[in-house]
Structure formats: C-alpha cells, structure tokens
C-alpha positions as CSV (number, residue, x, y, z in Angstrom):
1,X,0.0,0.0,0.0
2,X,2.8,2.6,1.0
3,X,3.6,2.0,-3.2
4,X,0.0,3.4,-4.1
5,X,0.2,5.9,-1.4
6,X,3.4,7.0,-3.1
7,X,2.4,7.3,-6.4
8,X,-1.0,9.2,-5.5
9,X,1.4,12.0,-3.4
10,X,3.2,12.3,-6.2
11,X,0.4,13.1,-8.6
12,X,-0.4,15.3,-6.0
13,X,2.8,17.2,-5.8
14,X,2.5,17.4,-9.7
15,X,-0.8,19.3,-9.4
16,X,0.8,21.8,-6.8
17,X,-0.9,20.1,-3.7
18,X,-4.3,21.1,-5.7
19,X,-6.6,18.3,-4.6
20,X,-9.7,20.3,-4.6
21,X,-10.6,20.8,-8.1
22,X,-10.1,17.8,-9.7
23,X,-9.9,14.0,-8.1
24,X,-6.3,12.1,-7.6
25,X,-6.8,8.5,-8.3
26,X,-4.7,6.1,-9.6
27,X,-6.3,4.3,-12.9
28,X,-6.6,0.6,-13.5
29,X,-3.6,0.2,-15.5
30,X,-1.3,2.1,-13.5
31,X,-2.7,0.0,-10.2
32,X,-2.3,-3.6,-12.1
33,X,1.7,-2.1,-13.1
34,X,2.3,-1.1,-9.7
35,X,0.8,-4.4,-7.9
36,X,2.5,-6.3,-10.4
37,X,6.5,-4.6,-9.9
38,X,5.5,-4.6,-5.7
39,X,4.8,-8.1,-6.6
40,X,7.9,-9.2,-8.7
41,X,10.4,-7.1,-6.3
42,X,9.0,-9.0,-3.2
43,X,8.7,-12.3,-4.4
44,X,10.5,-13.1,-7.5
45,X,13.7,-10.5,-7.3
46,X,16.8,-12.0,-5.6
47,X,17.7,-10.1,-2.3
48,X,21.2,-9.0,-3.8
49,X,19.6,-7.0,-6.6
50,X,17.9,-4.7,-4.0
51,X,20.6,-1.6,-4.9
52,X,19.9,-2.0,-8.4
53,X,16.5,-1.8,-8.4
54,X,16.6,1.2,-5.7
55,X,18.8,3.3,-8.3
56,X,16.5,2.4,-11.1
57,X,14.0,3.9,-9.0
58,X,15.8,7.3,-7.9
59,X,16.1,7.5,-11.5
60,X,12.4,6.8,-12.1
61,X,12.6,4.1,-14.3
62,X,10.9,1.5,-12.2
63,X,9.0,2.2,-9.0
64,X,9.9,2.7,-5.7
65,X,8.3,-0.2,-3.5
C-alpha cells in the first residue's frame, strides 16, 4: 500500500498540492503495473539485486516499493 500511497502524493505534488478541483486517483492500469512490480520485487527479485533496483528507481525508471 505505501507503493500506491506514493504514487498518488506524487500526482499530488505534480498538481501543486491542488486536490480540490479535480480527483487524484490512480487508474486501473497504473494499479495492475504497480501491484504487479511490488509483486515481482518482493517475491520473485533476488535479495542482492535490492541496490539495483533502488537506483532504477531514484532515476524513475521502475518504482519505488
């Protein structure tokens, strides 16, 4: 859950912490993506590729979870 929280604050942060006009809410497909990676990282990635998936994430190619 803290992924989805993530990803919501940062749509927030894009719209300049305006959450009064218009709805932040993930959509299905970015949901299914982000369960998916959470789910791949914790089950199927090996423990000693933790730092390499931690820099593709600073870089914003794959989540952070």
């Amino acid at each position: 859950m803290i992924a989805f929280y993530d990803k919501i604050l940062r749509q927030i942060e894009k719209q300049q912490g305006d959450v009064f006009t218009q709805r932040v809410k993930l959509n299905k497909v970015q949901k299914i993506s982000l369960a998916a990676a959470v789910y791949m990282r914790h089950r199927l990635l090996p423990a000693f590729l933790d730092p390499l998936w931690g820099g593709l994430a600073r870089i914003g190619l794959l989540p952070a979870v």
